[in-house]
CHARMM internal coordinates of N, CA and C (Angstrom, degrees):
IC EDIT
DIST 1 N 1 CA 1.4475
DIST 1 CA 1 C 1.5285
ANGL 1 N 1 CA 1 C 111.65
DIST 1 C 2 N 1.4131
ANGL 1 CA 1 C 2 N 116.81
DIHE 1 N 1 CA 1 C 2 N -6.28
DIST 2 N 2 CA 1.8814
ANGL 1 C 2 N 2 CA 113.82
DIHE 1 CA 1 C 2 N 2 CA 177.52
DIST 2 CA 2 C 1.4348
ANGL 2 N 2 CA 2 C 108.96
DIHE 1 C 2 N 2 CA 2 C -53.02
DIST 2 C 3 N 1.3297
ANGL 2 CA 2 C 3 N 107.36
DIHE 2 N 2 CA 2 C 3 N -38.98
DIST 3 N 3 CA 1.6110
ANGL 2 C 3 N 3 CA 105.16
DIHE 2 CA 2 C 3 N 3 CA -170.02
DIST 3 CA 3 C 1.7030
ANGL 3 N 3 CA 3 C 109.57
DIHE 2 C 3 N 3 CA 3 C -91.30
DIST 3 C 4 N 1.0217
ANGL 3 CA 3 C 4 N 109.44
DIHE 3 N 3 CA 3 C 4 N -9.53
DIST 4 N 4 CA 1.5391
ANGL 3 C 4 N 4 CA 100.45
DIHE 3 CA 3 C 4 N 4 CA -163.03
DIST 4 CA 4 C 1.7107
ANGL 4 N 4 CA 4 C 102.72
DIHE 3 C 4 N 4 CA 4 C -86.52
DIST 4 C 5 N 1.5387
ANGL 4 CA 4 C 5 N 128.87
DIHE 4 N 4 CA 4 C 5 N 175.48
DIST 5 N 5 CA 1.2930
ANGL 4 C 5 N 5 CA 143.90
DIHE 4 CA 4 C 5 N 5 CA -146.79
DIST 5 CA 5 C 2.0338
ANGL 5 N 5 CA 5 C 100.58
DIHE 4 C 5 N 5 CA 5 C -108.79
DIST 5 C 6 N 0.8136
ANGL 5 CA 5 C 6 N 117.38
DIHE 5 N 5 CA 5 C 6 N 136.45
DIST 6 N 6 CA 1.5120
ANGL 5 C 6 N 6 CA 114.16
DIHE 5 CA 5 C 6 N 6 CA -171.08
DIST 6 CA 6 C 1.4782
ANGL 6 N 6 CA 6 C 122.78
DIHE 5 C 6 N 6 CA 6 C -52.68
DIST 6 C 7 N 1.8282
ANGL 6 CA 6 C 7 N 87.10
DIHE 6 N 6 CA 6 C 7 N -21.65
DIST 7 N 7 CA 2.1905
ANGL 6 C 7 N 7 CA 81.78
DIHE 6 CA 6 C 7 N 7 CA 171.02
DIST 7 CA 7 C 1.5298
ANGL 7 N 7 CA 7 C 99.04
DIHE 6 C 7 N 7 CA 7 C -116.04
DIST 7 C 8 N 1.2213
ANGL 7 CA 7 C 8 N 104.43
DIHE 7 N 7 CA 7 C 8 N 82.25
DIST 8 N 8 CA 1.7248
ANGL 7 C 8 N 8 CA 115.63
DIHE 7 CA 7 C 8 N 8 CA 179.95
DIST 8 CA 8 C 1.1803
ANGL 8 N 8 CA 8 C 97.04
DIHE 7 C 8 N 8 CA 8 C -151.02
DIST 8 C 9 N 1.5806
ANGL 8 CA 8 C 9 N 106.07
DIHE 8 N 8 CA 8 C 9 N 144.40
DIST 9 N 9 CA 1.3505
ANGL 8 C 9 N 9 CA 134.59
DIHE 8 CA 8 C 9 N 9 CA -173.16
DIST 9 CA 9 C 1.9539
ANGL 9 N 9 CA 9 C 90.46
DIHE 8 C 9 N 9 CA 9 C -119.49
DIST 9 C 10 N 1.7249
ANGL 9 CA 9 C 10 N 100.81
DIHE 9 N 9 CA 9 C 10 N 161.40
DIST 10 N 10 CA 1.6407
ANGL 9 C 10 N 10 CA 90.68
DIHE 9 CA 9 C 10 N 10 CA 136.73
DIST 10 CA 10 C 1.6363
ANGL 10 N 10 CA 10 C 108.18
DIHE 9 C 10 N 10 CA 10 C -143.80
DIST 10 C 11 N 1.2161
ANGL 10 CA 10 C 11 N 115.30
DIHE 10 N 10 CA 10 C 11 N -162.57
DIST 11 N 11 CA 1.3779
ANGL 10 C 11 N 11 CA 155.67
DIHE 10 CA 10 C 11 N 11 CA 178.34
DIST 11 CA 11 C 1.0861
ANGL 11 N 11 CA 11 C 138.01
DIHE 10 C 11 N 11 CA 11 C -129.70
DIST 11 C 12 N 1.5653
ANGL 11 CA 11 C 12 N 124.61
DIHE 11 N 11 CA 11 C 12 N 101.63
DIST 12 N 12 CA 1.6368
ANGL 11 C 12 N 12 CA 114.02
DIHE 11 CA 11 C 12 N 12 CA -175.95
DIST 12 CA 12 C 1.6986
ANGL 12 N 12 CA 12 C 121.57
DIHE 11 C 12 N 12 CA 12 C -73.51
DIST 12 C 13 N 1.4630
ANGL 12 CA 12 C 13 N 103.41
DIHE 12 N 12 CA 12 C 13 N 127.25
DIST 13 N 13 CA 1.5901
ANGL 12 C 13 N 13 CA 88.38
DIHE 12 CA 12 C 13 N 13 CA -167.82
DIST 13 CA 13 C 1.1046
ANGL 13 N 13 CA 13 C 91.28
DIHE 12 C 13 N 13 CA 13 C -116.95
DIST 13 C 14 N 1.8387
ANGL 13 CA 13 C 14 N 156.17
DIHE 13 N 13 CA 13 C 14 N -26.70
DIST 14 N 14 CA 1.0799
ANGL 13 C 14 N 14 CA 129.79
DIHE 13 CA 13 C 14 N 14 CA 127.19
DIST 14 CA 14 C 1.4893
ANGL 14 N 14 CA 14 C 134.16
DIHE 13 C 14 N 14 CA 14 C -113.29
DIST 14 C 15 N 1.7402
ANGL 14 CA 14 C 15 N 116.31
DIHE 14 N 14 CA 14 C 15 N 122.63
DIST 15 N 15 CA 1.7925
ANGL 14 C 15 N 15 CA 94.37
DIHE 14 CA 14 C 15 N 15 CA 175.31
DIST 15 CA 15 C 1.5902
ANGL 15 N 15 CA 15 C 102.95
DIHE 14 C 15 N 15 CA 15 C -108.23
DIST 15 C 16 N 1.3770
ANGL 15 CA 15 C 16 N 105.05
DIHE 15 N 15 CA 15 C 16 N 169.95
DIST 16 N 16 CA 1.5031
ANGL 15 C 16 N 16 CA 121.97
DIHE 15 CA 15 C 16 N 16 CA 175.22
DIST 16 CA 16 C 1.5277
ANGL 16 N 16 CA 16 C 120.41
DIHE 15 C 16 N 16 CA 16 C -162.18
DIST 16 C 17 N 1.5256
ANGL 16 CA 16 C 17 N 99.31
DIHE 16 N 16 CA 16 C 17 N 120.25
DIST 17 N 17 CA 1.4504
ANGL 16 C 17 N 17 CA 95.88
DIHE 16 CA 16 C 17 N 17 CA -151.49
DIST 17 CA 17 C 1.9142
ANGL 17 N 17 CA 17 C 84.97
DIHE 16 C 17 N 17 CA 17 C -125.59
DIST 17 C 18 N 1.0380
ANGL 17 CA 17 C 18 N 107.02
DIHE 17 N 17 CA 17 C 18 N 140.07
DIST 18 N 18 CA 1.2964
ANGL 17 C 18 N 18 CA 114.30
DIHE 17 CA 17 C 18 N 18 CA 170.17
DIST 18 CA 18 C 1.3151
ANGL 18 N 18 CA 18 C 133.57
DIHE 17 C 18 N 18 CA 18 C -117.77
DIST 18 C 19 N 1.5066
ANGL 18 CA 18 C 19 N 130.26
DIHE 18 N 18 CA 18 C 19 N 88.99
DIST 19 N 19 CA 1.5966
ANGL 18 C 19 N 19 CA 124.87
DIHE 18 CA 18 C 19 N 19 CA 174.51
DIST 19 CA 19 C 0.7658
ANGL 19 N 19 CA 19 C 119.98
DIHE 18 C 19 N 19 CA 19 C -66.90
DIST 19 C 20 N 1.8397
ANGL 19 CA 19 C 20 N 101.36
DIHE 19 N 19 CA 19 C 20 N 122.43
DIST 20 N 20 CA 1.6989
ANGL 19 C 20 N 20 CA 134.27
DIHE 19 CA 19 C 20 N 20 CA 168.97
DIST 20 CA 20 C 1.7434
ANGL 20 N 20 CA 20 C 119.42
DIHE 19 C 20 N 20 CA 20 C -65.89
DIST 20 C 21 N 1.2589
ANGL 20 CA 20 C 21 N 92.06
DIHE 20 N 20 CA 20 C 21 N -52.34
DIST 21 N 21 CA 1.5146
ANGL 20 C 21 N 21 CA 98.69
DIHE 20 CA 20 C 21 N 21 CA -167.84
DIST 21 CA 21 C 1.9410
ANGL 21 N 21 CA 21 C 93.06
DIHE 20 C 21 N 21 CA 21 C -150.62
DIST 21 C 22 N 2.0398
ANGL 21 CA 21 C 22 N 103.27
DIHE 21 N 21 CA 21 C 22 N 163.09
DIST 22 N 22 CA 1.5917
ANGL 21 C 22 N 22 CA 102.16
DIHE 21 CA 21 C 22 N 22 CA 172.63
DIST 22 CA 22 C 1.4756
ANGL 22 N 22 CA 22 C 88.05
DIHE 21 C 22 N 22 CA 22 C -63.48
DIST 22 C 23 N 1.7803
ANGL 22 CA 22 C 23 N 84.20
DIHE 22 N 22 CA 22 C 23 N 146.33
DIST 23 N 23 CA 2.0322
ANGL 22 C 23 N 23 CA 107.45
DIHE 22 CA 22 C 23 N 23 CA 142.07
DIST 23 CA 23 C 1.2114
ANGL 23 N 23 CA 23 C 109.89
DIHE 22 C 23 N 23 CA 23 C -70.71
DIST 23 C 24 N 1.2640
ANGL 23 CA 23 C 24 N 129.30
DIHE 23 N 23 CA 23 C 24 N 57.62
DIST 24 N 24 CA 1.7148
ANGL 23 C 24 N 24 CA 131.93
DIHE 23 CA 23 C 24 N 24 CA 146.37
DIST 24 CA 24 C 1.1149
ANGL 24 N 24 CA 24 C 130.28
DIHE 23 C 24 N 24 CA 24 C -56.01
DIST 24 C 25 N 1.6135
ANGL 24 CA 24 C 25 N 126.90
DIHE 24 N 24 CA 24 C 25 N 66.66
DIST 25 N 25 CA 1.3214
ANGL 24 C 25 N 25 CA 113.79
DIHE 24 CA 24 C 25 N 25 CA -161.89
DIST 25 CA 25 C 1.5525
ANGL 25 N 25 CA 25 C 114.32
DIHE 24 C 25 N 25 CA 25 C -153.66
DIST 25 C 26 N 1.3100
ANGL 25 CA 25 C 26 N 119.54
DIHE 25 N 25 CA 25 C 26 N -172.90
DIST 26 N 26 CA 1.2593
ANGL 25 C 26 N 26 CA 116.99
DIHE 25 CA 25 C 26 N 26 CA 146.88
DIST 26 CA 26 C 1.6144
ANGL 26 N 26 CA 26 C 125.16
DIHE 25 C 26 N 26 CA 26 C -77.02
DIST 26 C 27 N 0.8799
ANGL 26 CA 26 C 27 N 125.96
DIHE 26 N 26 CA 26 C 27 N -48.03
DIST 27 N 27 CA 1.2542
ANGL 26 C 27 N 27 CA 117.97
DIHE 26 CA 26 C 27 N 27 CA -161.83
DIST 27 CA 27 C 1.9240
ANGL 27 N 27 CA 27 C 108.23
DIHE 26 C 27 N 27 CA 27 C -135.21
DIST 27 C 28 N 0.8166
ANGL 27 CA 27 C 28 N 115.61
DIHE 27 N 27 CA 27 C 28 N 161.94
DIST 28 N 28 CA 1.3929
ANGL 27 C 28 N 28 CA 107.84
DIHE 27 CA 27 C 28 N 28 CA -177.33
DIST 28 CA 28 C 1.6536
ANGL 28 N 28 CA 28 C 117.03
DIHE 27 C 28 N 28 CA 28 C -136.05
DIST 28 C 29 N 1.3525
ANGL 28 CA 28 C 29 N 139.30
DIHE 28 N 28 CA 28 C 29 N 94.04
DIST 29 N 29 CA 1.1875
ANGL 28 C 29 N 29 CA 149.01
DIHE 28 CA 28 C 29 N 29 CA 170.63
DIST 29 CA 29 C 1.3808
ANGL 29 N 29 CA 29 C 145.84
DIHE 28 C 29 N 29 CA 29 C -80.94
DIST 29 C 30 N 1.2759
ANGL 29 CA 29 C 30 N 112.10
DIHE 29 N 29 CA 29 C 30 N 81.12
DIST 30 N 30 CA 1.1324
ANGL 29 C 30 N 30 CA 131.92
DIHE 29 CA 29 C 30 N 30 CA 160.07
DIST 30 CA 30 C 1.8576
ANGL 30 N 30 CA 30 C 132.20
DIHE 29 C 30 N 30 CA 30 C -4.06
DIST 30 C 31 N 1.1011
ANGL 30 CA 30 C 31 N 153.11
DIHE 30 N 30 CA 30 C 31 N 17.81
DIST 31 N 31 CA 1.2689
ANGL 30 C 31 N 31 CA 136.09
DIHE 30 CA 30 C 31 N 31 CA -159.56
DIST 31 CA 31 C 1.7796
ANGL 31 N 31 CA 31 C 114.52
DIHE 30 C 31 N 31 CA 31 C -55.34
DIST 31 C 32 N 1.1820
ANGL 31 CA 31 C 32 N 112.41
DIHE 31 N 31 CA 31 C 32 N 144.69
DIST 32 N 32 CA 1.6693
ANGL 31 C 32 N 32 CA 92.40
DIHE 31 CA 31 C 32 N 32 CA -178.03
DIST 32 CA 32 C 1.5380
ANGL 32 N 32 CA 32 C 95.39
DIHE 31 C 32 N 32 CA 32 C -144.76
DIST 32 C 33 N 1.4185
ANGL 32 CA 32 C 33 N 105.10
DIHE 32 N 32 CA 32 C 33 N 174.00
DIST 33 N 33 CA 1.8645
ANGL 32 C 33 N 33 CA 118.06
DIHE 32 CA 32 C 33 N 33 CA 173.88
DIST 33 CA 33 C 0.9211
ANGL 33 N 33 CA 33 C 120.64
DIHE 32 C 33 N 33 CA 33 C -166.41
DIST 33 C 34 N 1.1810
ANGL 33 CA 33 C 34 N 127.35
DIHE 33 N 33 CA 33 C 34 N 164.70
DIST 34 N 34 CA 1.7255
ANGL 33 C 34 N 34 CA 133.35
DIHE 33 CA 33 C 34 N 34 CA -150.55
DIST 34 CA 34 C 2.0710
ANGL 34 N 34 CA 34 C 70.47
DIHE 33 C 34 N 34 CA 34 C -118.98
DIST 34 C 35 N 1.6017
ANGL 34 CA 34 C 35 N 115.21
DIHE 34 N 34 CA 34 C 35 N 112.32
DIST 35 N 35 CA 1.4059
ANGL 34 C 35 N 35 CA 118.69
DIHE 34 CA 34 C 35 N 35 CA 152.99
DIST 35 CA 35 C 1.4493
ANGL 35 N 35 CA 35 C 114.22
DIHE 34 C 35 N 35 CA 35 C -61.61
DIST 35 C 36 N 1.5085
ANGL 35 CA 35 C 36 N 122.71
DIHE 35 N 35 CA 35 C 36 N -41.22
DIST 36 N 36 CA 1.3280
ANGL 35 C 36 N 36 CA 131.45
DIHE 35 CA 35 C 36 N 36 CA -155.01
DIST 36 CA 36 C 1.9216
ANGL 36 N 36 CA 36 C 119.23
DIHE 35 C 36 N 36 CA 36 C 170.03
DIST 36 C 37 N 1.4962
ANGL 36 CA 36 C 37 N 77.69
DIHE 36 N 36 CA 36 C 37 N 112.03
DIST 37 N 37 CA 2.1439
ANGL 36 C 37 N 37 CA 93.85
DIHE 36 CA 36 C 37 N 37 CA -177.07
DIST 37 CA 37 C 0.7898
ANGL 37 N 37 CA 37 C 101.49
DIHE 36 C 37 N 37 CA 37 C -100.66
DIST 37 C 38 N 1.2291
ANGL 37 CA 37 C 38 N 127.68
DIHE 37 N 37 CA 37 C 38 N 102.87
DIST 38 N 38 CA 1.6401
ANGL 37 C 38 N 38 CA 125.79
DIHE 37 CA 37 C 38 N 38 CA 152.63
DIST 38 CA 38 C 1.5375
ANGL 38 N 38 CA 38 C 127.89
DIHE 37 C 38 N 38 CA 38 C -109.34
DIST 38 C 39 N 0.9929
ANGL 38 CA 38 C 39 N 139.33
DIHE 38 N 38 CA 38 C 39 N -167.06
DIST 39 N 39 CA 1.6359
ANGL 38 C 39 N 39 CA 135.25
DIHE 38 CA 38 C 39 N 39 CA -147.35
DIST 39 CA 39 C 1.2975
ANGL 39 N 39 CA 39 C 112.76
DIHE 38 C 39 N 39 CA 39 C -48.41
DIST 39 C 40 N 1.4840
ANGL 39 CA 39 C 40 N 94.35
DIHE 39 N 39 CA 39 C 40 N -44.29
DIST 40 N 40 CA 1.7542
ANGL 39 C 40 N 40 CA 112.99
DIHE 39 CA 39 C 40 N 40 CA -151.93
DIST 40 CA 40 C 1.7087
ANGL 40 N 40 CA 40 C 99.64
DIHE 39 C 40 N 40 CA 40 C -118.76
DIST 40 C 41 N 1.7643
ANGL 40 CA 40 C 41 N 101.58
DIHE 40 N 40 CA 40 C 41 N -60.10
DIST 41 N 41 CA 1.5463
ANGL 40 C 41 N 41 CA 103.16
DIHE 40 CA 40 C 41 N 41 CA -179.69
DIST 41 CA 41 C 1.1605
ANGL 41 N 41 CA 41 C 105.43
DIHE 40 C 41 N 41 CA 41 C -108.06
DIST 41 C 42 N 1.4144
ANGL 41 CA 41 C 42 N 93.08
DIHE 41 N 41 CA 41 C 42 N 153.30
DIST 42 N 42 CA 2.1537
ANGL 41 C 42 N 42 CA 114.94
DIHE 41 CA 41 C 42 N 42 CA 156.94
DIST 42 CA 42 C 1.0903
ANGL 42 N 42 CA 42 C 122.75
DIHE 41 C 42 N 42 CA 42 C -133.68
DIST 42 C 43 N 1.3890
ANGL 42 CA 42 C 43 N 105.46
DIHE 42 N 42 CA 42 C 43 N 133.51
DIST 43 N 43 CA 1.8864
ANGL 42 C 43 N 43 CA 117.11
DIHE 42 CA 42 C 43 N 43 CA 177.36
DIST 43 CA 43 C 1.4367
ANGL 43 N 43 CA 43 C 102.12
DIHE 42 C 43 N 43 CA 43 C -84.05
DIST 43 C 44 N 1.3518
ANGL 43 CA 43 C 44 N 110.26
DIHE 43 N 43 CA 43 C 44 N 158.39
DIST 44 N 44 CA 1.6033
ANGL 43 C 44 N 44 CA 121.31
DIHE 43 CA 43 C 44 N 44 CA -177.84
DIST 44 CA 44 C 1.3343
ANGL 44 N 44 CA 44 C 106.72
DIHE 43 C 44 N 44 CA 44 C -156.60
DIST 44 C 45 N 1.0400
ANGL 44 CA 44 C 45 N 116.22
DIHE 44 N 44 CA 44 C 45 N 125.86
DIST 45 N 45 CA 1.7377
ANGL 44 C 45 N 45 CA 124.32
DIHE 44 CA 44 C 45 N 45 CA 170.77
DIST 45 CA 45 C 1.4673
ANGL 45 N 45 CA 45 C 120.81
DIHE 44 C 45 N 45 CA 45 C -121.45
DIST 45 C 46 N 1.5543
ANGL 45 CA 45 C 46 N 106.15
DIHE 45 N 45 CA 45 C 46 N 143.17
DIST 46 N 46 CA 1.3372
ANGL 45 C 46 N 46 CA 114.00
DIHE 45 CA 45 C 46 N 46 CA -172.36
DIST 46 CA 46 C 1.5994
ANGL 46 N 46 CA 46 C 110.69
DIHE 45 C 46 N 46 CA 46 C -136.38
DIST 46 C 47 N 1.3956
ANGL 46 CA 46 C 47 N 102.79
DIHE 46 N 46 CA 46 C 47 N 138.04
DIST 47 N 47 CA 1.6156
ANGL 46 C 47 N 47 CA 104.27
DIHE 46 CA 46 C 47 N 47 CA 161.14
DIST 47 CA 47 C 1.1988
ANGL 47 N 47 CA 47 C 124.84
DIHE 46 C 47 N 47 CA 47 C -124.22
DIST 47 C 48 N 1.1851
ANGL 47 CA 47 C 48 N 105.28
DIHE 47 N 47 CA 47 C 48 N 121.41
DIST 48 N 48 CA 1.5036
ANGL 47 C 48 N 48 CA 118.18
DIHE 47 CA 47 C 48 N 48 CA -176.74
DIST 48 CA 48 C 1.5300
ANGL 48 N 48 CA 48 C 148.84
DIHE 47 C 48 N 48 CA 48 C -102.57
DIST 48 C 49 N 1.4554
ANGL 48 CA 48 C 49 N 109.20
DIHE 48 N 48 CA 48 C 49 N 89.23
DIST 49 N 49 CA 1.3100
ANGL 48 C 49 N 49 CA 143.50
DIHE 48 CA 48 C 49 N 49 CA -160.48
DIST 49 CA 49 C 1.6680
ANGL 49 N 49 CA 49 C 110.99
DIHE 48 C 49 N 49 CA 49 C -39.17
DIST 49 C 50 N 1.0852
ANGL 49 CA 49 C 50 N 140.00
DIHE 49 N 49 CA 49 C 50 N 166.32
DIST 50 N 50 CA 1.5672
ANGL 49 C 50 N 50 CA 149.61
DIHE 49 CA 49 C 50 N 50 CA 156.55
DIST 50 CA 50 C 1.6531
ANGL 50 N 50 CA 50 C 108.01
DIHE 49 C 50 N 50 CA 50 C -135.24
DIST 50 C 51 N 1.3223
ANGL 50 CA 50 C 51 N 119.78
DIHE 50 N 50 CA 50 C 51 N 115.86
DIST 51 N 51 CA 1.3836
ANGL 50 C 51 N 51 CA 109.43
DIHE 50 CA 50 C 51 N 51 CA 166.73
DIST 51 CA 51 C 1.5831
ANGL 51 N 51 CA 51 C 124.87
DIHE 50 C 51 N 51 CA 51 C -121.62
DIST 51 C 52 N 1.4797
ANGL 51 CA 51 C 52 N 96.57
DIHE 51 N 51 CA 51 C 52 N 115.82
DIST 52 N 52 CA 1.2868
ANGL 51 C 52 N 52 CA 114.98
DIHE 51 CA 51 C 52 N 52 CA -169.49
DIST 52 CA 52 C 1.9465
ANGL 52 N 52 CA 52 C 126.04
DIHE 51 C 52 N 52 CA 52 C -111.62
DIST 52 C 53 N 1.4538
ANGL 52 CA 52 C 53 N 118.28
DIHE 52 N 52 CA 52 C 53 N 107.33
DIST 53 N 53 CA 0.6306
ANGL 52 C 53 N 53 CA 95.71
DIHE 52 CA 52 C 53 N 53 CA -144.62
DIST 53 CA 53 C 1.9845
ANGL 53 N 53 CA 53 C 147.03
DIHE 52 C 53 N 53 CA 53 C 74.56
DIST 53 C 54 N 1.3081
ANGL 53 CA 53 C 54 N 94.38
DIHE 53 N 53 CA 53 C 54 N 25.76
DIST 54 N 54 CA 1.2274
ANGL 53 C 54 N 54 CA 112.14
DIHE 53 CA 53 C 54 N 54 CA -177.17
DIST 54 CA 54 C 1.5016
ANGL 54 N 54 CA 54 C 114.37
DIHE 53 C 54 N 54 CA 54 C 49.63
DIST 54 C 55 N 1.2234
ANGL 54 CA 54 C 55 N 108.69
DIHE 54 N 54 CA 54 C 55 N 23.67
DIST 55 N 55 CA 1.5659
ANGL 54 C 55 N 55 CA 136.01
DIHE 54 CA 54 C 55 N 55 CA 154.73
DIST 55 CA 55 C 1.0674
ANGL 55 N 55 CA 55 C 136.58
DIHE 54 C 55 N 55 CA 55 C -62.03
DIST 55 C 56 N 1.2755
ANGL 55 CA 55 C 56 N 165.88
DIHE 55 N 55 CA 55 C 56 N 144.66
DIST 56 N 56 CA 1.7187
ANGL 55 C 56 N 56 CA 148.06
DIHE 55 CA 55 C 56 N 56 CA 158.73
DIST 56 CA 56 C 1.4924
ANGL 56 N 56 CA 56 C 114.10
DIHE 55 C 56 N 56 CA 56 C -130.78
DIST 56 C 57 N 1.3619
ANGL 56 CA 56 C 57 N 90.41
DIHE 56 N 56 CA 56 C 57 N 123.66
DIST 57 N 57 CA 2.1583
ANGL 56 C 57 N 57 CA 90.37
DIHE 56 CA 56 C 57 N 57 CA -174.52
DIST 57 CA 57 C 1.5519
ANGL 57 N 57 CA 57 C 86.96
DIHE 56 C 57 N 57 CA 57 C -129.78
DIST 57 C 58 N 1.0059
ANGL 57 CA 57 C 58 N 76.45
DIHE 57 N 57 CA 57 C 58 N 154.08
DIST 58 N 58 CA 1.9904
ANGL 57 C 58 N 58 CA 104.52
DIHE 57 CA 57 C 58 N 58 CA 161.70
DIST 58 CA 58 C 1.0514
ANGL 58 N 58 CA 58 C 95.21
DIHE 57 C 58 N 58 CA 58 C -61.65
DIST 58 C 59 N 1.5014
ANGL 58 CA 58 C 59 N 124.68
DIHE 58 N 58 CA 58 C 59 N 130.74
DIST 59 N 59 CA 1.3350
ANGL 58 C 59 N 59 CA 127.28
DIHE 58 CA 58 C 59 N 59 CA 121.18
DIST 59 CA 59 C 1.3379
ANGL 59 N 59 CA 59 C 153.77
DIHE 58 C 59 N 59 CA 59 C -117.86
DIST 59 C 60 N 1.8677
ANGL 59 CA 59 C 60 N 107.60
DIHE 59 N 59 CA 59 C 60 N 10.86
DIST 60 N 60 CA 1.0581
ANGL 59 C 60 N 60 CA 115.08
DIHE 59 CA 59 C 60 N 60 CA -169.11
DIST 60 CA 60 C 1.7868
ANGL 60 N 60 CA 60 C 103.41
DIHE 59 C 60 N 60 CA 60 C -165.60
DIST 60 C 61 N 1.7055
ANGL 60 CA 60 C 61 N 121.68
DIHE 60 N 60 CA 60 C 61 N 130.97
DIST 61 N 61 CA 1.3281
ANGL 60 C 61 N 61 CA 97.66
DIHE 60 CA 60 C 61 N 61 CA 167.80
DIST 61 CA 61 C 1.3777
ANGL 61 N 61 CA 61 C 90.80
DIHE 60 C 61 N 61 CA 61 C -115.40
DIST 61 C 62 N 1.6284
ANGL 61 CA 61 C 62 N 98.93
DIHE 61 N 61 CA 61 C 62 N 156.44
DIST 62 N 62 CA 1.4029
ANGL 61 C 62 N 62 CA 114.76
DIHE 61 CA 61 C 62 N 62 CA 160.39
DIST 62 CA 62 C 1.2786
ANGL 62 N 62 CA 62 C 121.65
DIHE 61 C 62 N 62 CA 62 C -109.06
DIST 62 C 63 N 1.7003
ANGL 62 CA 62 C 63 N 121.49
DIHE 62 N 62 CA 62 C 63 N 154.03
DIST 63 N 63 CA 1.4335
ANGL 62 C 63 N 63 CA 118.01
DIHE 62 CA 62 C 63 N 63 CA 175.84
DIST 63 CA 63 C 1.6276
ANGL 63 N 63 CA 63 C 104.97
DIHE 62 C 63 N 63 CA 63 C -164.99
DIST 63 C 64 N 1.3601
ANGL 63 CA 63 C 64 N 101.12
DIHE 63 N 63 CA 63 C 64 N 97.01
DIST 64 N 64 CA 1.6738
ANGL 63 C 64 N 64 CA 128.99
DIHE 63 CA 63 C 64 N 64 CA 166.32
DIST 64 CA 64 C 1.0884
ANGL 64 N 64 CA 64 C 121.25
DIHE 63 C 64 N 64 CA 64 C -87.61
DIST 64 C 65 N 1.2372
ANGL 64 CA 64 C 65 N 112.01
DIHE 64 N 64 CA 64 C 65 N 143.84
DIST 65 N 65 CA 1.4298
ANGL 64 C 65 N 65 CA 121.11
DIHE 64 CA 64 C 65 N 65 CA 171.10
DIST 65 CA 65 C 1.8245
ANGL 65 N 65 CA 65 C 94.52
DIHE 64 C 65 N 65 CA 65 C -138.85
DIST 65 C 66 N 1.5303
ANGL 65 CA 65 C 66 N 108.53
DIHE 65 N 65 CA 65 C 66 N 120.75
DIST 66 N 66 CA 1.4888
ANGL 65 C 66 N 66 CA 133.79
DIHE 65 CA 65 C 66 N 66 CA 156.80
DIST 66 CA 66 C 1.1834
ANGL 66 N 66 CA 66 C 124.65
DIHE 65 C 66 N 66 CA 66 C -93.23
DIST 66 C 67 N 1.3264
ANGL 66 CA 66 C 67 N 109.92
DIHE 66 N 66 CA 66 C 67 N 142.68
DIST 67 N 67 CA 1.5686
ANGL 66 C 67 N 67 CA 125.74
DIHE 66 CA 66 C 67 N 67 CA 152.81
DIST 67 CA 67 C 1.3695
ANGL 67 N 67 CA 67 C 134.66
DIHE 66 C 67 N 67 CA 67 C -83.83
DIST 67 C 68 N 1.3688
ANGL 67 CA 67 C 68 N 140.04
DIHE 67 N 67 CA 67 C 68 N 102.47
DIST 68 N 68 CA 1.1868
ANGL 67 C 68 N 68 CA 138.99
DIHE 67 CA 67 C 68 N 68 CA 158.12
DIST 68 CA 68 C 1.7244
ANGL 68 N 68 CA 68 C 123.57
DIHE 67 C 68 N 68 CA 68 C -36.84
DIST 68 C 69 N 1.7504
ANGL 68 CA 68 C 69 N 103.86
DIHE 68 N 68 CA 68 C 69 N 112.28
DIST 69 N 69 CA 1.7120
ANGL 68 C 69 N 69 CA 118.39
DIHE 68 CA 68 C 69 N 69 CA 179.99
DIST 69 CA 69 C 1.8149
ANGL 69 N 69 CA 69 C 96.58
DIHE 68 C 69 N 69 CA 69 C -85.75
DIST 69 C 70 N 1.1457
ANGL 69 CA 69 C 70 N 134.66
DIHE 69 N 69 CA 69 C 70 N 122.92
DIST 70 N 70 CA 1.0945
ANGL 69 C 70 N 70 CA 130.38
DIHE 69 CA 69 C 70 N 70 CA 122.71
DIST 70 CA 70 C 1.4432
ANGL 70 N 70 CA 70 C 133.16
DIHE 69 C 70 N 70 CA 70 C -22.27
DIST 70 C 71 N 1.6121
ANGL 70 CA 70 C 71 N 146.52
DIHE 70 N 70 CA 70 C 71 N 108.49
DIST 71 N 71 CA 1.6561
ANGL 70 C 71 N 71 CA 106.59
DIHE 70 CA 70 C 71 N 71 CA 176.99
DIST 71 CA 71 C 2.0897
ANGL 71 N 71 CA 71 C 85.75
DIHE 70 C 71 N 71 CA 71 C -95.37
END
COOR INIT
IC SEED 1 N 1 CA 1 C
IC BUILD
């Protein structure tokens, strides 16, 4: 939603998330990014951290693509 317009909604029209390893951890961290906003759709990717032991592993990528609602 960083990029989108204040009377905008969205819609996931495709996600795909892939587990690397368990979330065995304390805490779990998210990094994310807008790949590409354009009119209608936007891609977004995320990697998602586990920290264990003041450790940090991969454990998960994400990759969405939304639709922008008009209200």
């Amino acid at each position: 939603m960083s990029l989108m317009e204040p009377d905008t909604e969205v819609l996931s029209v495709e996600y795909k998330i892939n587990f690397l390893s368990p979330a065995d951890g304390d805490l779990l961290i998210a990094k994310a990014k807008v790949v590409k906003s354009g009119k209608t759709l936007s891609v977004t990717s995320a990697d998602v951290f586990i920290r264990k032991n003041n450790k940090m592993k991969l454990c998960a990528v994400v990759l969405m693509t939304m639709i922008k609602i008009r209200n």
